[in-house]
C-alpha positions as CSV (number, residue, x, y, z in Angstrom):
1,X,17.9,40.6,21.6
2,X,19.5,43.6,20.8
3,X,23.1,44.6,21.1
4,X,23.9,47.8,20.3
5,X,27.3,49.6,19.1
6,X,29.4,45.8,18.7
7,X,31.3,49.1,17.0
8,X,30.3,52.7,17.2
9,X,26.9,53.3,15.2
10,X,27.0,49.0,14.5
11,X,24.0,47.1,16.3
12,X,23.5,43.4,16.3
13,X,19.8,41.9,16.5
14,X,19.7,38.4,17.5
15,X,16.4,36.4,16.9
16,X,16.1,32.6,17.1
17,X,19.8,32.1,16.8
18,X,20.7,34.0,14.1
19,X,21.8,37.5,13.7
20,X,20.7,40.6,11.6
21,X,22.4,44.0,11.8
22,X,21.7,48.0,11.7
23,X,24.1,50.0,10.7
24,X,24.3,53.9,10.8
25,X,25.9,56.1,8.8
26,X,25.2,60.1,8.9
27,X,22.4,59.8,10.8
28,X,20.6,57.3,7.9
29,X,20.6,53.3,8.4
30,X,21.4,50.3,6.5
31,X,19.5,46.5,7.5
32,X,21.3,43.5,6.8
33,X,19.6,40.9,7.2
34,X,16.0,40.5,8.5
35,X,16.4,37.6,10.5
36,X,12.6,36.0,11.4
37,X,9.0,37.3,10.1
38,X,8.7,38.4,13.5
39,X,12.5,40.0,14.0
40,X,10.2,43.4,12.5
41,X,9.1,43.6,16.0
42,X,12.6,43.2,16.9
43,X,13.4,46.1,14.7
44,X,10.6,48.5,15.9
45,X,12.1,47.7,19.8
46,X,15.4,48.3,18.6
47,X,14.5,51.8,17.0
48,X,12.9,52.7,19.9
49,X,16.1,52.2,21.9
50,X,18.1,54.1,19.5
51,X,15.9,56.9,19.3
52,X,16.1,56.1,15.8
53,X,12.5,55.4,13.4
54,X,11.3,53.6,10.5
55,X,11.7,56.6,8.3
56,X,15.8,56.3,9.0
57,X,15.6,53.2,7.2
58,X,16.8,53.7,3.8
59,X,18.1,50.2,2.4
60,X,18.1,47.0,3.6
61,X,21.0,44.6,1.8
62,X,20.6,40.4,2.0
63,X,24.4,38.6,2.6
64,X,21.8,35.8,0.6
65,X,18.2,34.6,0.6
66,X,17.8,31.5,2.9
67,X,14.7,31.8,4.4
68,X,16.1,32.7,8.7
69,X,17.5,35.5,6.6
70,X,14.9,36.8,4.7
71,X,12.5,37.7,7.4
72,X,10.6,41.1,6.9
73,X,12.4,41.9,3.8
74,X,9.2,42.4,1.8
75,X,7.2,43.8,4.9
76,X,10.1,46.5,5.2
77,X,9.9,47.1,1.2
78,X,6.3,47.3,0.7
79,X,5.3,49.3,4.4
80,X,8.6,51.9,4.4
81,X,9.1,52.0,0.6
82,X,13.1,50.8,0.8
83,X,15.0,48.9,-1.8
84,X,15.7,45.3,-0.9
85,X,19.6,44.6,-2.6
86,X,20.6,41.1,-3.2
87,X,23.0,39.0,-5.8
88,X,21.4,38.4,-8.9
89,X,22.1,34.4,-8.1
90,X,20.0,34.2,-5.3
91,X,17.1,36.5,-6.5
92,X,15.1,33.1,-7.2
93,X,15.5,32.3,-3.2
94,X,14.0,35.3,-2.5
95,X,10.9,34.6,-4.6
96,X,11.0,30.8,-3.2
97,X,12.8,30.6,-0.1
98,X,12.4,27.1,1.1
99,X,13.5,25.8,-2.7
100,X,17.0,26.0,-1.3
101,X,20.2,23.1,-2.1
102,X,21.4,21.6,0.7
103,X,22.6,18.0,1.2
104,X,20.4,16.7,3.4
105,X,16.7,17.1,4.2
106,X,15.4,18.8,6.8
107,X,14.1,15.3,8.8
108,X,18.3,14.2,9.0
109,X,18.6,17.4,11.5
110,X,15.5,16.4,13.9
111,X,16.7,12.4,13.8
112,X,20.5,12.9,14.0
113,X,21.6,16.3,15.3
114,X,19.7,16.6,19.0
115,X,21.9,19.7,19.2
116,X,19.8,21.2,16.8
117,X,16.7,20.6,18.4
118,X,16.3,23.9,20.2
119,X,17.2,25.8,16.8
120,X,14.0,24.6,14.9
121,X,12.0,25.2,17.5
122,X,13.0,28.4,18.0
123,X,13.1,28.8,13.8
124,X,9.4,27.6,14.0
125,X,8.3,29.5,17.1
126,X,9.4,32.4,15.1
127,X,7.7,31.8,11.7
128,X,11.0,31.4,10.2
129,X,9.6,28.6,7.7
130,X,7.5,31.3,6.3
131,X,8.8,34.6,5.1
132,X,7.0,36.4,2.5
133,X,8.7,35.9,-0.8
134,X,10.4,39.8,-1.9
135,X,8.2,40.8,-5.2
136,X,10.8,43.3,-6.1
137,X,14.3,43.8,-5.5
138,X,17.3,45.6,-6.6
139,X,20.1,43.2,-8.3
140,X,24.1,43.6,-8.1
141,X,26.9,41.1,-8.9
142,X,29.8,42.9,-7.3
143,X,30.9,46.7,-6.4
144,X,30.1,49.0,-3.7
145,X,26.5,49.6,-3.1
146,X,24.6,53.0,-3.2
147,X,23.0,52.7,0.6
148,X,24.7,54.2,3.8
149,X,27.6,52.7,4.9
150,X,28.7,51.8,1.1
151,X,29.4,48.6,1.9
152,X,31.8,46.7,-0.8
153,X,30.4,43.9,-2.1
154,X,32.2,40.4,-1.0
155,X,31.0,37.2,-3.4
156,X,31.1,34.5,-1.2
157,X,29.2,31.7,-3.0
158,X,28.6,27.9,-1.7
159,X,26.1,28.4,1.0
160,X,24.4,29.6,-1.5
161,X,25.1,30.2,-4.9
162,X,24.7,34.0,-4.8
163,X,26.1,34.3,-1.0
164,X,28.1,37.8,-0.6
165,X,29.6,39.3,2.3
166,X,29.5,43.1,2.8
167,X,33.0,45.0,4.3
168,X,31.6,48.8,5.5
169,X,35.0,50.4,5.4
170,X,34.3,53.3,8.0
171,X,33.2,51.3,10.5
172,X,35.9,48.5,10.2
173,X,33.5,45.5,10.1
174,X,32.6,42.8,7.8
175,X,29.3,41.3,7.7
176,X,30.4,37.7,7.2
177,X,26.8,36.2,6.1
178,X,27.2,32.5,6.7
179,X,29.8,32.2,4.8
180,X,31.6,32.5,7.9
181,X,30.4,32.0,11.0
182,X,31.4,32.0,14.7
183,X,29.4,29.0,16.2
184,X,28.5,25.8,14.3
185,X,24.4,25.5,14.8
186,X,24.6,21.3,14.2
187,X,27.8,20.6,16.9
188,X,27.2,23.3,19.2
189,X,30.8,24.6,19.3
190,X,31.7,28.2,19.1
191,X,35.0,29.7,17.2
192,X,35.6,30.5,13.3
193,X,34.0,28.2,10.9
194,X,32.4,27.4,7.7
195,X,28.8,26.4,7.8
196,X,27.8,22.6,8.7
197,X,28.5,20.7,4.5
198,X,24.8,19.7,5.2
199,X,23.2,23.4,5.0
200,X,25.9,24.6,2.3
201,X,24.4,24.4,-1.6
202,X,28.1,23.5,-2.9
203,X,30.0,22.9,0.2
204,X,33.3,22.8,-1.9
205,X,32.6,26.2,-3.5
206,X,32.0,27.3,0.4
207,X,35.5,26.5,1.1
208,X,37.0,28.0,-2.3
209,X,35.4,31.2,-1.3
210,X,37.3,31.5,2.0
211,X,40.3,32.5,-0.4
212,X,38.0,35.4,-2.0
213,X,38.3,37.0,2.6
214,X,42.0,36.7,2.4
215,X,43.6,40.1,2.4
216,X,40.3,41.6,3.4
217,X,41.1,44.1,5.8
218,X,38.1,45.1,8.6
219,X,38.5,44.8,12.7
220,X,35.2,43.1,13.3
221,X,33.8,40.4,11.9
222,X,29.9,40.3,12.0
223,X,28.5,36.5,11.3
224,X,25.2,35.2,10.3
225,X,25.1,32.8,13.4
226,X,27.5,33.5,16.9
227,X,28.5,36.1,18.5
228,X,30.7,38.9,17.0
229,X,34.6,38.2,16.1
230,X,37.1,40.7,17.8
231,X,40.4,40.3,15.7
232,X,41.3,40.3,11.7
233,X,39.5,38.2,9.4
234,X,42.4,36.6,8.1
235,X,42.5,35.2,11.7
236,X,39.2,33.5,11.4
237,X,39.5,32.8,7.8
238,X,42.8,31.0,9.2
239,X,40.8,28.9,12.0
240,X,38.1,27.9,10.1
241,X,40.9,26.2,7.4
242,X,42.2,24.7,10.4
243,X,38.2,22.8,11.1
């Protein structure tokens, strides 16, 4: 599902409940985030209602490298030739994305959390379990990143340990990763909040790194899960203390 222009020349792609992003800058685009193996047919439709193609593509940037994140990554690297950018801590996840930390296995979700139900179906439906591992990609710890948009680099580890956010300062958002996120996928309820402790690597490094979004200034907030946040990220970073 595409959504285009959440803020001028910003355009959110929903597939399978979570969300991956295009965003433009003269005339060239940024991915973050490739969402499911089959979100590249997502992409291809969204092009094609942007009037935009392939060859406009010239970096794609991971907030981190669970696998409903990782999606076409390699497909996009090997077939248009564009650098993949991720933290040098989660560079093994993106050569073994299902050899992930997380508290609980994957069973406790299907057996205790019926909400969740409709989510690995729809993560299975599309191929979610199985993204191609990324054979080659660009490594970064912190700084502003050489792709359009120049997004500054925001190290939010504890979903995972190399988890970043990314602020693009001309177009006022902040892509929050699932470091924070609008709509908790285990309860169901919408609003502000860290992920579920059960699908964070280091849940208490998680909530440390809400500190590292205070001060950070950006109108939009652009989660890895829900639906865009309209306000300042202090405001959400303030809420999800509050849950």
């Amino acid at each position: 599902m595409l959504e285009p222009n959440v803020v001028e020349g910003v355009h959110r792609i929903e597939d399978a409940y979570t969300n991956w992003y295009l965003i433009e800058h003269d005339g060239r685009l940024t991915i973050v985030d490739t969402g499911m193996p089959t979100s590249w047919n997502s992409l291809l439709s969204a092009l094609r209602s942007l009037g935009r193609g392939t060859g406009d593509i010239e970096a794609v940037v991971l907030t981190h490298g669970h696998f409903d994140h990782l999606g076409f990554a390699e497909r996009a690297r090997r077939e248009l030739g564009v650098p993949v950018w991720i933290h040098e801590n989660d560079v093994p996840l993106t050569r073994h994305p299902l050899q992930y930390g997380h508290a609980r296995a994957r069973s406790y979700y299907l057996v205790t959390q019926p909400r969740a139900l409709p989510i690995v179906v729809a993560l299975t439906r599309n191929r979610a379990w199985w993204p191609r591992p990324v054979k080659e990609v660009q490594r970064y710890q912190e700084g502003t990143l050489p792709v359009p948009g120049s997004p500054r680099v925001v190290p939010t580890p504890g979903h995972t340990l190399g988890h970043c956010g990314y602020l693009f300062p001309d177009a006022g958002v902040l892509c929050s990763g699932d470091e924070l996120v609008t709509w908790d996928p285990l309860k169901g309820k919408p609003g502000p909040c860290l992920m579920p402790s059960e699908l964070n690597d280091d849940h208490d490094l998680a909530v440390q790194s809400l500190d590292r979004l205070d001060g950070v200034v950006a109108e939009v907030m652009l989660p890895g899960h829900g639906r865009p946040w309209f306000g300042t990220v202090q405001h959400a970073v303030d809420l999800a203390r509050t849950r």
